[in-house]
C-alpha positions in Angstrom: 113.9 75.8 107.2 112.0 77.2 110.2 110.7 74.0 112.6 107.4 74.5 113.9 107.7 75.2 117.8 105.2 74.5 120.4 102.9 77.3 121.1 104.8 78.4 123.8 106.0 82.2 123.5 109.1 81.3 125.7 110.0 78.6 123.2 109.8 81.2 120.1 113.4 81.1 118.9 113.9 82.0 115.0 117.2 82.1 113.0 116.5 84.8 110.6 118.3 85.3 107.4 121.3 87.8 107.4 120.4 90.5 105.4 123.8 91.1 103.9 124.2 87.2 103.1 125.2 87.8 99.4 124.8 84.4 99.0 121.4 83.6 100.2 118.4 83.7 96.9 116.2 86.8 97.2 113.2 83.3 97.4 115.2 81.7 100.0 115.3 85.3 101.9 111.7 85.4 101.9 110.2 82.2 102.2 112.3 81.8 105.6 111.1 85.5 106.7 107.6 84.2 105.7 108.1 80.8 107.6 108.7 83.1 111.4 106.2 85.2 110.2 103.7 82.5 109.8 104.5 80.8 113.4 104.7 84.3 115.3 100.4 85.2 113.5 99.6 81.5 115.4 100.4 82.8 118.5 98.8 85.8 118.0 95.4 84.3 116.8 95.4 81.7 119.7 95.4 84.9 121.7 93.5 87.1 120.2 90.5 84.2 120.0 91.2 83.7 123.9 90.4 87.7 124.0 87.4 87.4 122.4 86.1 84.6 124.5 87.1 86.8 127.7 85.0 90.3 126.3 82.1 88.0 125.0 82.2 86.7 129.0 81.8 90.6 129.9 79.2 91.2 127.1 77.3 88.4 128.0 77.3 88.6 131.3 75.8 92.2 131.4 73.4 90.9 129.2 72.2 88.6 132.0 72.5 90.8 134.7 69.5 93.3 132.6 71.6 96.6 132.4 70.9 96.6 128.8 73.1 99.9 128.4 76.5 98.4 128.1 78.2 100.3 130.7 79.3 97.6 132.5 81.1 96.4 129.2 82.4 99.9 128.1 84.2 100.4 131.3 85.9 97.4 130.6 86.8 97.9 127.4 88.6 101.6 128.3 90.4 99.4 131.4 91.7 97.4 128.6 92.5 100.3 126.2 90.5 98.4 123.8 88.1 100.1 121.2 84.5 99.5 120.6 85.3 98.1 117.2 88.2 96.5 118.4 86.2 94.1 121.1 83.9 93.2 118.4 86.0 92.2 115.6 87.6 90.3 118.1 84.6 88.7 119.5 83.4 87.6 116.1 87.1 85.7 115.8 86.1 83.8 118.7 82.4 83.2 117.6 83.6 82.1 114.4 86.5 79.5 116.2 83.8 78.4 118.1 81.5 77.6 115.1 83.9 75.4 113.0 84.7 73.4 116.0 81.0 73.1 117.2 80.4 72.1 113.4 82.5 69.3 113.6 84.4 70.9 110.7 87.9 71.4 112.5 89.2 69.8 115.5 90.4 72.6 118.4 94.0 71.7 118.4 94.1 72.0 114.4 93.4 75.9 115.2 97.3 76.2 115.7 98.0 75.5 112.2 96.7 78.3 110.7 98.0 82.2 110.3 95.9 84.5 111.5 95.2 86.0 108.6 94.7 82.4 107.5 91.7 81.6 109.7 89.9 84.8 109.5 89.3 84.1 105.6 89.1 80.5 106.2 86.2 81.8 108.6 84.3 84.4 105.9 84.1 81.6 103.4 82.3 79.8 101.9 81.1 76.7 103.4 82.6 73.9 100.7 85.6 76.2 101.5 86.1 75.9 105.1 85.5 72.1 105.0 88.8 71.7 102.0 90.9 74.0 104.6 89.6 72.1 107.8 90.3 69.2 106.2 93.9 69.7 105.1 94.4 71.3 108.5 93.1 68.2 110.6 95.5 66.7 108.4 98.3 68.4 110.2 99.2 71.1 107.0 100.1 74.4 107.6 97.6 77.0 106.4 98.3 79.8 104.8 96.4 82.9 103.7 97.9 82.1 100.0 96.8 78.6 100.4 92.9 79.8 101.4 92.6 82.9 98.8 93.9 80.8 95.7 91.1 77.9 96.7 88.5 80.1 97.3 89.5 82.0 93.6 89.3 78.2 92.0 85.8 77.6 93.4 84.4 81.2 93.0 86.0 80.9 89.0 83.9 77.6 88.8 81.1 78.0 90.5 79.8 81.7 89.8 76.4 82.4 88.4 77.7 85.8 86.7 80.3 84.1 84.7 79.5 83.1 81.3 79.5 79.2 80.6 82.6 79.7 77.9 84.5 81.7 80.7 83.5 78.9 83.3 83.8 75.8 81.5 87.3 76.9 80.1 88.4 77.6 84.0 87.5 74.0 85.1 89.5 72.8 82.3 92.5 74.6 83.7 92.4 76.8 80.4 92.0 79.7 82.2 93.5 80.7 85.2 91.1 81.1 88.7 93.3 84.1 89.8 92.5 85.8 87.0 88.8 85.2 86.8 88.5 85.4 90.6 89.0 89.4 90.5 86.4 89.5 87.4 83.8 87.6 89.4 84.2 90.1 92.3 84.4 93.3 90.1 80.8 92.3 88.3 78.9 91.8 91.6 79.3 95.6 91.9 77.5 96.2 89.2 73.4 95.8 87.5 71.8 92.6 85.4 72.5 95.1 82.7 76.2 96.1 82.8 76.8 92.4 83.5 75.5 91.4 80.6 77.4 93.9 78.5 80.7 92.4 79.8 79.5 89.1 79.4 78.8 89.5 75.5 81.6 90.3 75.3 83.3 87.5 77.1 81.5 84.9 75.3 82.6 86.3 71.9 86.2 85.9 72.9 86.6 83.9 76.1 90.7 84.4 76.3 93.0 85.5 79.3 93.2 88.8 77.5 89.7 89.8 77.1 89.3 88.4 81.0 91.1 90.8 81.8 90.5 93.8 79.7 87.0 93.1 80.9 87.9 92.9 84.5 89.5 96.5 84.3 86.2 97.9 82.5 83.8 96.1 85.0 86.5 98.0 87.4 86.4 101.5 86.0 82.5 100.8 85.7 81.9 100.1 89.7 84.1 103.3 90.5 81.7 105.4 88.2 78.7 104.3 90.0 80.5 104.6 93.2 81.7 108.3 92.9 78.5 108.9 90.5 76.4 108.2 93.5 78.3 110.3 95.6 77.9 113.4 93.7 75.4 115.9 94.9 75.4 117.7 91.8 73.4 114.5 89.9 70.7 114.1 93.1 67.1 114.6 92.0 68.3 114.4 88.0 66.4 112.6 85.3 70.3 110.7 84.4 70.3 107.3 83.2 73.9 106.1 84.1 73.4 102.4 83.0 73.0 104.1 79.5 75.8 106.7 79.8 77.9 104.3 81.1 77.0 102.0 78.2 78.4 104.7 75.7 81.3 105.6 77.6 81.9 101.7 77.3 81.4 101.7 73.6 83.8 105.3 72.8 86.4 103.0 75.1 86.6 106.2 77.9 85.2 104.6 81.0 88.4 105.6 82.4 88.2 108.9 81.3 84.2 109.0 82.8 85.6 107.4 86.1 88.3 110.4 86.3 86.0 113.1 85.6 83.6 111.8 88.2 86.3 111.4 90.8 87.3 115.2 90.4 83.5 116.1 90.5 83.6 114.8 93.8 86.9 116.3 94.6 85.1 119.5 94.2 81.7 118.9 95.9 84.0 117.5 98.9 86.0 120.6 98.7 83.3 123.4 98.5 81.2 121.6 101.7 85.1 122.0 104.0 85.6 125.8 102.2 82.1 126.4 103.3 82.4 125.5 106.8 86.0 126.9 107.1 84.5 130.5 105.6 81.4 130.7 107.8 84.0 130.0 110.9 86.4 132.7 109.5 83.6 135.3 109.1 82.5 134.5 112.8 86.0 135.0 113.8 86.9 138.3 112.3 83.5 139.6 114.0 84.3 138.7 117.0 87.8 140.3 117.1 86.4 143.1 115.5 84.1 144.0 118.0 87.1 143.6 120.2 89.6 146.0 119.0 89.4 149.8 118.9 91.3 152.7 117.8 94.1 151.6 120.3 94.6 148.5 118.3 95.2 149.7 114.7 97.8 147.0 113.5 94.9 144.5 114.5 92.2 146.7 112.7 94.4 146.2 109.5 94.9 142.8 109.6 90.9 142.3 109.9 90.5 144.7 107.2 93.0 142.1 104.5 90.8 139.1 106.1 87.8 140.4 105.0 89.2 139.5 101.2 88.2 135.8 102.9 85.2 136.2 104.8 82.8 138.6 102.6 80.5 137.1 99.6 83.5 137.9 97.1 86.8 136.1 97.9 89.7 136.9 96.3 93.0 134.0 96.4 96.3 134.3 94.6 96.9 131.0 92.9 100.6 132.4 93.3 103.7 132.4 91.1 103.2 129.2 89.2 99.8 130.3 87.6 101.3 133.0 86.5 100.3 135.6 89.2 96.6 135.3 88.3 94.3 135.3 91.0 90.9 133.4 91.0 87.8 135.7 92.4 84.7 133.4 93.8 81.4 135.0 94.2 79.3 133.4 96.8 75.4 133.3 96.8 73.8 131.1 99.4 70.0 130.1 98.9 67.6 128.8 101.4 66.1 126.2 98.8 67.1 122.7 97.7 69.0 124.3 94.4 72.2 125.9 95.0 73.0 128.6 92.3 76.7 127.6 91.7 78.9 130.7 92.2 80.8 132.4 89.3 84.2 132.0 88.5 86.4 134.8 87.3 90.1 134.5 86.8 91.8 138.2 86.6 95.6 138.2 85.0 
């Protein structure tokens, strides 16, 4: 057992657990690695809310002065060798340590009993949330990032409005557990009224662990569909009802399958965009060096000549030994208008 020291760096002292001590519990290992952990992430919060505090000083203060540019601020930041986003995350700590005191909600010295990590989600919660966790900290409890997420999955399992009364009336009788219908709750936020309620039907007809989390991987698979589908360039300006197709994929049981095939559609949209740009830099290249060389420089004149299987509207690649020697041949036909006439394929043994 690790005693909590003052928050004095000098006075960090830890007697870690040997890591060849046969007889030492793989949970005894950890929970002692956790315990230094824990102590060394409150002395780095107490400084990094100090930080904040010192760049919102500099923020502000150029604020005052009328600059309006943030030069002032900027220069300090690359004194520091801290980045933009850096200063800010770390300014928002501060605002937000600065808040639950102000509130009344935690006392200042109660600060040092939290983990970083701790704090920063103690911070983005919810408001009955942040009082439990001030509470227990004014108390003098150490808090944990474990502690916070597994309250804030209790009240988010009890409290949602996209749950199903079955699913929540079963979690606030302990019948279900909230760290399993915590992710659900989160997963169905990313989708419409209308996929919600399809998983909800469902939930209400059989309101068990199982089917909470069977529907927690389809409301999953679902929310990567829409993500990836509304990535795809190829669907832009299409008459496609996904909420539909995604319904049917739901009802064949191949949402995974849907999800997958969208993720390589986008594979390949992402690819042909950086093998357009890399082939209009090529063909720019081997013009330039063309012009360069001569007669004098016939090596050089041959190697342009094999680039030019790269650069011209037909490309030619070996997909090498393991496709059997075959070589894929890519015919390229840029338009000036909004449709792109996909280019032809052809695969020569």
């Amino acid at each position: 057992m690790i005693s909590k020291p003052s928050l004095d760096p000098s006075s960090l002292s830890f007697d870690l657990p040997d890591p060849e001590q046969d007889d030492l519990s793989n949970l005894d290992f950890i929970k002692r690695l956790e315990d230094a952990w824990s102590i060394c992430e409150q002395f780095d919060l107490q400084t990094e809310i100090w930080r904040g505090r010192i760049l919102r000083v500099v923020r502000d203060r150029e604020k005052k002065g009328g600059g309006g540019r943030g030069t002032g601020f900027l220069q300090w930041l690359r004194e520091m060798e801290i980045s933009k986003s850096k200063a800010y995350s770390l300014i928002q700590l501060a605002d937000s340590s600065d808040n639950l005191v102000m509130d009344g909600i935690l006392e200042e010295s109660s600060v040092n009993n939290f983990s970083k990590r701790a704090f920063i989600e103690t911070a983005q919660a919810e408001p009955e949330i942040q009082y439990m966790i001030s509470e227990a900290a004014n108390d003098g409890k150490d808090i944990t990032r474990r502690q916070v997420k597994s309250l804030t999955d209790e009240f988010m399992a009890a409290t949602s409005s996209l749950l199903p009364d079955e699913i929540k009336e079963k979690t606030q009788s302990n019948l279900l557990p909230a760290k399993f219908v915590a992710p659900l709750v989160r997963e169905l936020s990313k989708l419409s009224p209308i996929q919600q309620e399809e998983i909800c039907e469902t939930l209400r007809e059989n309101p068990e662990i199982d089917s909470v989390k069977d529907m927690t991987n389809t409301a999953k698979w679902i929310g990567k569909s829409l993500d990836a589908c509304l990535a795809l360039r190829t669907f832009q300006n299409k008459n496609l009802d996904l909420d539909k197709a995604t319904k049917e994929a739901f009802r064949l049981d191949s949402l995974g399958l849907l999800s997958d095939a969208f993720g390589q559609a986008k594979n390949i949209e992402s690819s042909i965009l950086k093998f357009h740009s890399a082939w209009k830099k090529l063909e720019g290249l081997q013009e330039r060096l063309w012009v360069e060389s001569g007669s004098s420089t016939p090596h050089l004149r041959q190697l342009l000549d094999t680039l030019q299987t790269l650069t011209g509207s037909t490309i030619r690649v070996s997909l090498g030994e393991l496709s059997g020697g075959k070589k894929l041949r890519l015919q390229l036909v840029e338009e000036d208008s909004e449709r792109l006439e996909p280019p032809s394929f052809d695969v020569n043994k």
